[in-house]
C-alpha positions as CSV (number, residue, x, y, z in Angstrom):
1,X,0.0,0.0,0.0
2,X,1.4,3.3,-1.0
3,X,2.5,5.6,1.9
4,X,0.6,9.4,1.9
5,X,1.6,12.3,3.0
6,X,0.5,15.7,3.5
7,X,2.1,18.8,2.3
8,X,0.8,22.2,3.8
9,X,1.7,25.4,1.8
10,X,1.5,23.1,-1.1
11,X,1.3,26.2,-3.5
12,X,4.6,28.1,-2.2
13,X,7.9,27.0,-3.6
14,X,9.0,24.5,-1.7
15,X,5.6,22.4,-1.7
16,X,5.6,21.7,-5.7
17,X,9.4,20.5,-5.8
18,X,8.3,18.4,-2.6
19,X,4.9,17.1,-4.4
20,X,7.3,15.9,-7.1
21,X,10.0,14.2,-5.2
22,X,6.8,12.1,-3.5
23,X,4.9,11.2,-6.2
24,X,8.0,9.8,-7.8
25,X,8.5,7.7,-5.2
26,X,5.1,6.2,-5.0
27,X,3.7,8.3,-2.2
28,X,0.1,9.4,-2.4
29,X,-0.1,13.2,-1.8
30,X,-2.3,15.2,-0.4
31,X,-2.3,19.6,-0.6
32,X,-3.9,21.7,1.8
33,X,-5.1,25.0,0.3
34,X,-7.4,27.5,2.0
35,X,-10.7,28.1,0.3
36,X,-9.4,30.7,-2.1
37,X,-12.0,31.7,-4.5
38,X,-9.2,31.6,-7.3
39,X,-6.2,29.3,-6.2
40,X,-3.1,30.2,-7.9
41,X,-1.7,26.9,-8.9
42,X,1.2,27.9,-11.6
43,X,4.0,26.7,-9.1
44,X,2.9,23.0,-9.4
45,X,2.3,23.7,-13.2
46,X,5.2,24.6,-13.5
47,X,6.7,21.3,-12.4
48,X,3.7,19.3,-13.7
49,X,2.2,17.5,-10.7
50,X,-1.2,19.6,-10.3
51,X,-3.3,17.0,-11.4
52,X,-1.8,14.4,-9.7
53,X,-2.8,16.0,-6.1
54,X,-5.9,15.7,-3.9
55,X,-6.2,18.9,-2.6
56,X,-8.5,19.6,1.1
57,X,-9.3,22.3,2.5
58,X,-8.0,23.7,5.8
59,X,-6.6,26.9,7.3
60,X,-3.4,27.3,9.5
61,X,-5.1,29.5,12.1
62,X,-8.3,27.4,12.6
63,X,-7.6,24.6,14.5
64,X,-10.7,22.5,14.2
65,X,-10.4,22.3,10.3
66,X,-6.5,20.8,11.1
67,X,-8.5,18.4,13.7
68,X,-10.8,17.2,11.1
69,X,-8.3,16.9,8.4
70,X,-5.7,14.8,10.2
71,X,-8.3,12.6,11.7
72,X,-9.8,12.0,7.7
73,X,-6.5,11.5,6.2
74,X,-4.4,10.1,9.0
75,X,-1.1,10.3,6.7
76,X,1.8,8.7,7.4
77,X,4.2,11.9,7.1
78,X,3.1,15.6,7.1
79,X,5.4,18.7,5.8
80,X,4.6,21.7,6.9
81,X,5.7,24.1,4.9
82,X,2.5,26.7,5.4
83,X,3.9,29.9,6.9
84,X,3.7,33.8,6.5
85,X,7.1,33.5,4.8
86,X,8.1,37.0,3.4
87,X,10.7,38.1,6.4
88,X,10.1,42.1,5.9
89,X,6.3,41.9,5.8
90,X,6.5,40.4,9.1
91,X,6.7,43.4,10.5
92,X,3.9,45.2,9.1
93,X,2.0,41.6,10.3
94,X,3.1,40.5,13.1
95,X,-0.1,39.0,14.5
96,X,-0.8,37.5,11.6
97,X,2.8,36.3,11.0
98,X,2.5,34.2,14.7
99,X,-1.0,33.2,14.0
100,X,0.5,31.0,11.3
101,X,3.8,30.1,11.8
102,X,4.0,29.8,15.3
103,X,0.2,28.5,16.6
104,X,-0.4,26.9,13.4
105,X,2.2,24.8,14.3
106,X,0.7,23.9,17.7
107,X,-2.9,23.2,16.3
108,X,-1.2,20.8,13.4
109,X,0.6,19.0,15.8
110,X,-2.1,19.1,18.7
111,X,-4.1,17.2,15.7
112,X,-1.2,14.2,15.2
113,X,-1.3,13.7,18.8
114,X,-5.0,13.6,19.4
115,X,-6.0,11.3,16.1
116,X,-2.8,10.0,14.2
117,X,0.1,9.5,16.8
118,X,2.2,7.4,14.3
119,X,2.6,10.3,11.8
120,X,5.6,11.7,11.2
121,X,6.0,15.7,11.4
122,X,8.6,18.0,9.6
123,X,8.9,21.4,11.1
124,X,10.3,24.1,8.5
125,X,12.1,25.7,10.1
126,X,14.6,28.4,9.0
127,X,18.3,29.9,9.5
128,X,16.1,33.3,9.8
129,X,16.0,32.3,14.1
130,X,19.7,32.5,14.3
131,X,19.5,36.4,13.5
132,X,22.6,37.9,14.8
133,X,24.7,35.1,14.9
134,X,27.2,34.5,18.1
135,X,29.2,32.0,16.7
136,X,31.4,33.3,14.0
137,X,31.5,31.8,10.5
138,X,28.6,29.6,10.4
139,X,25.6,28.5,12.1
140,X,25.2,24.3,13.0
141,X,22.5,22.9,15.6
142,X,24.5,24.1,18.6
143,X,24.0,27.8,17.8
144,X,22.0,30.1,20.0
145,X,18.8,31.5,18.4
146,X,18.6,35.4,18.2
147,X,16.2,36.1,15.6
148,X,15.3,40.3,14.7
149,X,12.0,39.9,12.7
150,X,8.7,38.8,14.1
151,X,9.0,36.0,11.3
152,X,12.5,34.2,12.8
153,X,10.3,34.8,16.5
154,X,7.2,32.9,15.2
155,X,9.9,30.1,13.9
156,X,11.2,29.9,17.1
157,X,8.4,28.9,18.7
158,X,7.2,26.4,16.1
159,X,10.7,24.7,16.7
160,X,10.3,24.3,20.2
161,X,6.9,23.2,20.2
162,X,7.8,20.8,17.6
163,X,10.9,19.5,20.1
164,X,8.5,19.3,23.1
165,X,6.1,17.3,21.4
166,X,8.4,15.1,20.3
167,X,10.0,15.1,23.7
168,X,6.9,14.8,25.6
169,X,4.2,12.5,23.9
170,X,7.6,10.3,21.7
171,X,5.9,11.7,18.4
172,X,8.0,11.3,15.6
173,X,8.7,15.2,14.7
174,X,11.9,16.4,13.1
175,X,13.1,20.2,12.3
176,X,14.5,21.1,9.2
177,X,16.7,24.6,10.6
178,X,16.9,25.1,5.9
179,X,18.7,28.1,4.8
180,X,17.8,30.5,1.8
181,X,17.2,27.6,-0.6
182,X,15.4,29.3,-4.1
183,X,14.4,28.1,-7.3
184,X,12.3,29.8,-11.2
185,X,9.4,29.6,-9.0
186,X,10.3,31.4,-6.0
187,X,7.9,34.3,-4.9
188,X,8.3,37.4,-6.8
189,X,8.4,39.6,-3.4
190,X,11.8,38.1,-2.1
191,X,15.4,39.4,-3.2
192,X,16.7,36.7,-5.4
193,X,13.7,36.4,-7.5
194,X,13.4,39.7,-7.5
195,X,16.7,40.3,-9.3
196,X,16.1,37.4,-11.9
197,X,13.1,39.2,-12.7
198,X,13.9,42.6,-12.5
199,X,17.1,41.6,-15.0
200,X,14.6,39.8,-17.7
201,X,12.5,43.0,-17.1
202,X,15.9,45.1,-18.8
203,X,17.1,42.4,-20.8
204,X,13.6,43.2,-23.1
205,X,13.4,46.6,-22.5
206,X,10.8,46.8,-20.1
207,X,12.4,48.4,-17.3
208,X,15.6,50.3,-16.7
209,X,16.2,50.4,-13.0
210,X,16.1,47.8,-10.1
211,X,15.2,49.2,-6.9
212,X,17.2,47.2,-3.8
213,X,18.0,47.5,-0.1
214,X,20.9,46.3,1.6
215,X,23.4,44.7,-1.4
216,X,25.5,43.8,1.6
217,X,23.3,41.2,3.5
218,X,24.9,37.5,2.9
219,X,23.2,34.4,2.3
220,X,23.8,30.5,2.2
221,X,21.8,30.3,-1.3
222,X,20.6,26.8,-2.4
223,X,18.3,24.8,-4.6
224,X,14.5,24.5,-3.5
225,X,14.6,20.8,-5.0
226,X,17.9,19.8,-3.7
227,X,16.6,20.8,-0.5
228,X,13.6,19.0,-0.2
229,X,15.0,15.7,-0.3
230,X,16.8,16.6,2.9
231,X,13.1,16.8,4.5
232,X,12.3,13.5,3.1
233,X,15.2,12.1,4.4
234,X,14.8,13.1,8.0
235,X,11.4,11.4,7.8
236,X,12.8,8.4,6.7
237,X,15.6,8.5,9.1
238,X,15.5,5.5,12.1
239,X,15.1,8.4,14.8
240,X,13.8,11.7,15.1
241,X,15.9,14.7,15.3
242,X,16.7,18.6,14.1
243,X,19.1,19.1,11.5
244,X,20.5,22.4,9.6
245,X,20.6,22.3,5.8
246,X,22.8,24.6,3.6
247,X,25.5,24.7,1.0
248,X,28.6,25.9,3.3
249,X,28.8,29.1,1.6
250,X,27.5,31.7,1.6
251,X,27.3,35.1,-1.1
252,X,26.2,39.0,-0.9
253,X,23.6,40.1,-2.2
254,X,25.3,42.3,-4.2
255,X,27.1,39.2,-5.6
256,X,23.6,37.6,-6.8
257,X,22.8,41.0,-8.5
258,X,26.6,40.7,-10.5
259,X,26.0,37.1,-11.1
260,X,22.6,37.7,-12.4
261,X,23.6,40.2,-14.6
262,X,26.2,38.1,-16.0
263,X,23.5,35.3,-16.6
264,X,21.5,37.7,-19.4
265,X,24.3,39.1,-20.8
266,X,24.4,42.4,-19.2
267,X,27.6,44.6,-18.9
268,X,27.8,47.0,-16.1
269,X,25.1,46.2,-13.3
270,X,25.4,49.7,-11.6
271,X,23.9,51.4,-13.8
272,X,20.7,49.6,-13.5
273,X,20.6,49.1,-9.9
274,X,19.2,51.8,-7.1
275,X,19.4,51.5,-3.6
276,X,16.2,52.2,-2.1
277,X,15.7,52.8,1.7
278,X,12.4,51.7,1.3
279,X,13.8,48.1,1.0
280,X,15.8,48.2,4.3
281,X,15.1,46.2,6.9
282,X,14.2,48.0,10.6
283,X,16.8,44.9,12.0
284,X,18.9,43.4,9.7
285,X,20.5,40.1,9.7
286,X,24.1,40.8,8.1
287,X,25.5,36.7,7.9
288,X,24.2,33.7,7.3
289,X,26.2,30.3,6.6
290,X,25.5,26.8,7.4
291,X,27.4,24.2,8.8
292,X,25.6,20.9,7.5
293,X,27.6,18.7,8.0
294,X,25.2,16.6,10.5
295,X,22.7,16.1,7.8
296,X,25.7,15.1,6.0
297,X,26.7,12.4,7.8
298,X,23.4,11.1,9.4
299,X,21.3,11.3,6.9
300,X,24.0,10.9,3.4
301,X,22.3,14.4,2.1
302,X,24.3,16.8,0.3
303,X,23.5,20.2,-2.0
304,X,24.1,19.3,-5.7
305,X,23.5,22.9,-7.2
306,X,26.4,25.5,-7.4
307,X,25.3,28.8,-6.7
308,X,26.5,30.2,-10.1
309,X,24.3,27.4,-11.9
310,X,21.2,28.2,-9.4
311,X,21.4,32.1,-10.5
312,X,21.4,31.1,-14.1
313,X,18.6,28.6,-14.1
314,X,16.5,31.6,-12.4
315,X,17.5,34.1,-14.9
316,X,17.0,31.6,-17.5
317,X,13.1,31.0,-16.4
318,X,12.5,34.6,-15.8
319,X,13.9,35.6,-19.7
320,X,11.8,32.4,-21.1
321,X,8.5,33.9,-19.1
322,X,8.8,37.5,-20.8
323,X,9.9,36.1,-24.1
324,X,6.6,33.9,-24.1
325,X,4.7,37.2,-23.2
């Protein structure tokens, strides 16, 4: 019989990559979506697994529709990837930012414990709760959390409550601590996609400026679908346990805005790019870089995508979309 699993935030960009890796191994997949009166669903077009989905309904911040849905299904592994997930509108949404990420959490795994004990949970967590790093170079299990958004706060939270359920009822629930991992279909509102699309926007003459914050911000930048087989694999793993996910390097903004440049053929980024105070952040996080090397070893993952080759293949998608405009 074929396992099944359930994927919250099925329609962000980790979900579809996810969806595919599952169905190809046989699983049978399930995608909660709120009741939108016009779901988007181009993400999993994109990758071609809508139809092979059964979507149900539920919402993050009611709990009874998570009770119902887990007692129905009663899947053998859920992903949560649902979340309020764009860092600098956190701010502005705070409430609504916790409401999802960090009770969400508690209601979704309130439901596993109440009607399907033997499911296994992965926590998305995010390298956005280790803020202001104290450790210097890189960021591994061991390192203290200091998050500066309401979004890395909410994360905390959901980490912890995923720990302490798994600590105090022996549910099987693992944390994925994943940092910045993007991909074509990466939301439009965050940096890197923002810059692969505002560079197709020039390459065709349909803009001649990109407006950016803080070019001096680094990032451990993956690959969406290397990174989800990391969440499968802590799943599948004998035990239950937290592990960080990243390349081991890590790149300035600033260098994603040369290399994207490069990518579409386009001499002399500075005249094209304006820094706009609008786009700073009131707390900035100025380094990021992951030490992975547990999920290295436990669980045999590592990141197959050069950061060079990940900047192309965005550019690349974002030239292809305005050329077929």
């Amino acid at each position: 019989m074929a396992k099944t699993a359930l994927i919250t935030g099925i329609l962000g960009q980790d979900g579809p990559y996810l969806a595919k890796l599952l169905l190809e191994k046989g699983y049978k997949v399930y995608g909660l979506i709120r009741r939108y009166s016009n779901p988007t669903f181009d993400n999993l077009d994109f990758l071609g697994v809508t139809k092979k989905i059964e979507f149900v309904d539920g919402d993050m911040t009611d709990e009874s529709s998570l009770l119902h849905l887990i007692k129905r299904t009663m899947p053998d592994e859920v992903y949560n990837l649902a979340a309020q997930s764009f860092v600098g509108a956190s701010w502005q949404q705070a409430k609504l930012t916790t409401e999802i990420n960090a009770l969400g959490v508690l209601y979704l795994l309130n439901a596993i414990k109440f009607f399907s004990p033997t499911t296994k949970f992965y926590q998305a967590s995010t390298s956005e709760m280790f803020g202001i790093s104290h450790d210097k170079g890189f960021q591994d299990e061991n390192t203290i959390f200091h998050p500066r958004s309401p979004y890395g706060i909410s994360k905390v939270y959901a980490y912890w409550m995923t720990v302490n359920f798994r600590e105090s009822y022996d549910l099987f629930t693992c944390n994925g601590i994943l940092f910045n991992h993007e991909s074509p279909i990466r939301g439009i509102q965050f940096v890197t996609r923002k810059i692969t699309d505002g560079v197709a926007q020039i390459k065709n003459g349909l803009a001649d400026k990109l407006h950016l914050g803080n070019l001096d911000a680094r990032r451990d930048w993956g690959f969406a679908g290397d990174y989800v087989e990391a969440m499968y694999l802590m799943l599948q793993h004998k035990t239950p346990d937290d592990y960080v996910v990243g390349t081991g390097e890590n790149h300035s903004v600033k260098d994603f805005v040369v290399e994207a440049f490069s990518a579409a053929g386009i001499p002399d980024w500075e005249k094209y790019v304006v820094i706009d105070a609008r786009f700073k952040r009131p707390a900035e996080v100025p380094n990021l870089k992951a030490r992975a090397s547990k999920a290295e070893k436990q669980l045999g993952w590592k990141t197959k995508t050069s950061f060079k080759d990940l900047v192309k293949m965005m550019v690349e998608a974002d030239l292809k979309r305005y050329e077929a405009k």
